[in-house]
C-alpha positions in Angstrom: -34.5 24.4 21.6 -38.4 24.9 20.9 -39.4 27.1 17.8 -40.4 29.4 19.8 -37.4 30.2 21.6 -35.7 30.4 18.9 -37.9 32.6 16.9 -38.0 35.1 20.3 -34.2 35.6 19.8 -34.1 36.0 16.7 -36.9 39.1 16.9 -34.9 40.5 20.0 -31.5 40.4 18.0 -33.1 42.0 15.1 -34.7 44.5 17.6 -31.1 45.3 18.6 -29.5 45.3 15.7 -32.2 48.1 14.0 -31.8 50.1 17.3 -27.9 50.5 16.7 -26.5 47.4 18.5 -23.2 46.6 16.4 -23.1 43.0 17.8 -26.3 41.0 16.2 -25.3 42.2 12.7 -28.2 39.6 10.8 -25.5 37.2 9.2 -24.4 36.2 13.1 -28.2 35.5 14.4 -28.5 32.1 13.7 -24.7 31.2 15.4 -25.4 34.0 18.1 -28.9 32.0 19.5 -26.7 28.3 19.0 -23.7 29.6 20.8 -25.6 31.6 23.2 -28.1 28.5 24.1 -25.6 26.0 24.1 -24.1 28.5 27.0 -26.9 29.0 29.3 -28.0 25.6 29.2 -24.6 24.0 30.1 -23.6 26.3 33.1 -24.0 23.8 35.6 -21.2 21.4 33.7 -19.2 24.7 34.0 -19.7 25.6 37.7 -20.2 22.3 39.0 -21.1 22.1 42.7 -22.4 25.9 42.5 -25.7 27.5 42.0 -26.0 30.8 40.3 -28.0 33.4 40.6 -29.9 35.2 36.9 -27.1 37.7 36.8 -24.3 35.5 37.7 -25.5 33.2 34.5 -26.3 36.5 32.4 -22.3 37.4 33.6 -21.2 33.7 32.3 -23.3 34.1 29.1 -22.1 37.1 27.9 -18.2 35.8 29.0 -19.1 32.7 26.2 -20.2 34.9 23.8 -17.2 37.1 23.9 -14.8 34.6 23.9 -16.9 32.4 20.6 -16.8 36.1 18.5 -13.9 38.1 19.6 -10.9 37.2 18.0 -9.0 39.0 21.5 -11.8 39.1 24.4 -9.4 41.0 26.5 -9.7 43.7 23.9 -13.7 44.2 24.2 -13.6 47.1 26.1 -17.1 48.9 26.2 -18.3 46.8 23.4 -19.1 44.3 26.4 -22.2 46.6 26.7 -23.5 45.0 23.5 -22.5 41.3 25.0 -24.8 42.0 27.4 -27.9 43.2 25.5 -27.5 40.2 23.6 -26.9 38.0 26.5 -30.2 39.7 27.6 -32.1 38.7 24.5 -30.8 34.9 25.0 -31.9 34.9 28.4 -35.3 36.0 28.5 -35.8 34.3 25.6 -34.9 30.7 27.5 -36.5 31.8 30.8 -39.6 32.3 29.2 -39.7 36.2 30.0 
């Protein structure tokens, strides 16, 4: 992971946090861009054999980073909202946008 990638995510999920998001509190920014990287860039080792499209890998993304900092993912409920903001963040940052 460049500098700058990692520097992008961690101004998005400081963006997100001071906008409300409950998810990127600042203590979980460092392990939220490693376990959110490590995700998106080893999708095709998960889904061998099929290609995704962006919001099939944004779905998959926010599915690992619900299951690395819920203690119950089945009990996320709405919070799953925040997943995805974050998942956002992660992505754009590695795609560059």
């Amino acid at each position: 992971m460049t500098d700058a990638i990692r520097a992008a995510i961690m101004r998005g999920l400081a963006d997100l946090w001071a906008n409300g998001c409950p998810v990127p509190a600042p203590e979980l920014h460092e392990r939220l861009a490693d376990v959110g990287l490590r995700r998106w860039h080893s999708v095709a080792r998960r889904h061998r054999g099929r290609r995704l499209g962006p919001d099939d890998r944004l779905r998959d993304l926010v599915r690992g980073l619900v299951a690395a900092f819920e203690p119950d993912p089945k009990l996320v409920g709405p919070l799953v909202r925040d997943y995805e903001c974050v998942a956002r963040v992660i992505a754009d940052a590695a795609t560059g946008r």
